[in-house]
N, C-alpha and C positions, 0 to 999 in steps of 0.2 A: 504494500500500500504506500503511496505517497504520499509524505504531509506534507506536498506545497500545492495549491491552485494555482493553475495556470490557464482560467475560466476567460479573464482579460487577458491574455497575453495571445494573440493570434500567431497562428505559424508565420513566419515571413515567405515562408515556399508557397502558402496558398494565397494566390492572387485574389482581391476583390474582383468582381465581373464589369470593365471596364466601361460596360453601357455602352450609346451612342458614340461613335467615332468616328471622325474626316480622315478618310481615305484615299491618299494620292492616287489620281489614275491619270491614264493617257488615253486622250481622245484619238479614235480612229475612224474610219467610215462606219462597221456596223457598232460604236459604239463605246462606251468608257471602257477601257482595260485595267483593270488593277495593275500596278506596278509591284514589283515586288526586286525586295533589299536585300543585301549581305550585308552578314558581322564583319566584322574585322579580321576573323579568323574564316572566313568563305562559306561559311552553314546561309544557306536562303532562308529570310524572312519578310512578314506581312507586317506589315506598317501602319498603325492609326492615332490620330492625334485627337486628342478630348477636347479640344479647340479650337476654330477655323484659325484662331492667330497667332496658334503655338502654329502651326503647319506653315503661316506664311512667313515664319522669323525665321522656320528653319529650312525651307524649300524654296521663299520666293514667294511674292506676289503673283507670279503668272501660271502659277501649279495648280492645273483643275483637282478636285475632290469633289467624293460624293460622301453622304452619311450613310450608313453602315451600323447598325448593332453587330456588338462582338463574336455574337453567335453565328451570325450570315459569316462575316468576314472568314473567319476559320471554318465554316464548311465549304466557302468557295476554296481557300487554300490545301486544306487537306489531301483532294484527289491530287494534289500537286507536288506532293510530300513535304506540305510548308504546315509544321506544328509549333514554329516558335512567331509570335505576333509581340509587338515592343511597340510598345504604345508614349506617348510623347518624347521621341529621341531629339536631344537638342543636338547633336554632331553628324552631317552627313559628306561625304564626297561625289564629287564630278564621278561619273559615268568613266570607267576604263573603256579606253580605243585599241583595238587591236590594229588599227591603220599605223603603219610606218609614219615615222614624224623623221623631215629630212632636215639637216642644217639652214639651205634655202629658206623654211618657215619661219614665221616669227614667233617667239616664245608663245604672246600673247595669242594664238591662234584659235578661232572655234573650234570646238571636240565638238565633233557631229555623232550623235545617238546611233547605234547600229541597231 
């Protein structure tokens, strides 16, 4: 038996259920596409912000999103094998180009989306 309560003390493993969420996507012809992100260490992940202006601080003003409960979002990812979802990231990076980058170019040059 334990004598200590740990009745308030919540696991930190278990996540509150994140609610409504602004989810980056890309617009295409038939439609918004989820975007979907890496860690830092290359595991794919799904992406949603609890506020359209946490999203614009850390994507940009010209980042379409759509709202999403947390439920929807991880069962469109799932058939995808995307089980980890990170919800307000303040840190992201530029898109890797697999295009050759030649001296000719200028540092400052657009990275075009593949």
């Amino acid at each position: 038996m334990c004598l200590f309560s740990y009745a308030e003390d919540p696991d930190p493993d278990e996540q509150a259920p994140a609610g409504l969420l602004f989810v980056p996507v890309r617009t295409e012809a038939a439609g918004p596409v989820l975007r979907v992100f890496c860690t830092p260490l290359g595991e794919r992940t799904s992406v949603g912000f609890s506020r359209r202006d946490l999203l614009t601080a850390t994507l940009g003003a010209g980042q379409p999103a759509i709202p999403l409960a947390e439920a929807a979002l991880r069962a469109l990812t799932e058939p995808l094998g995307i089980d980890r979802l990170v919800v307000d990231p303040v840190l992201t990076a530029r898109a890797v180009s697999t295009r050759p980058v030649y001296a000719a170019e200028p540092a400052d040059a657009p990275v075009r989306a593949l």
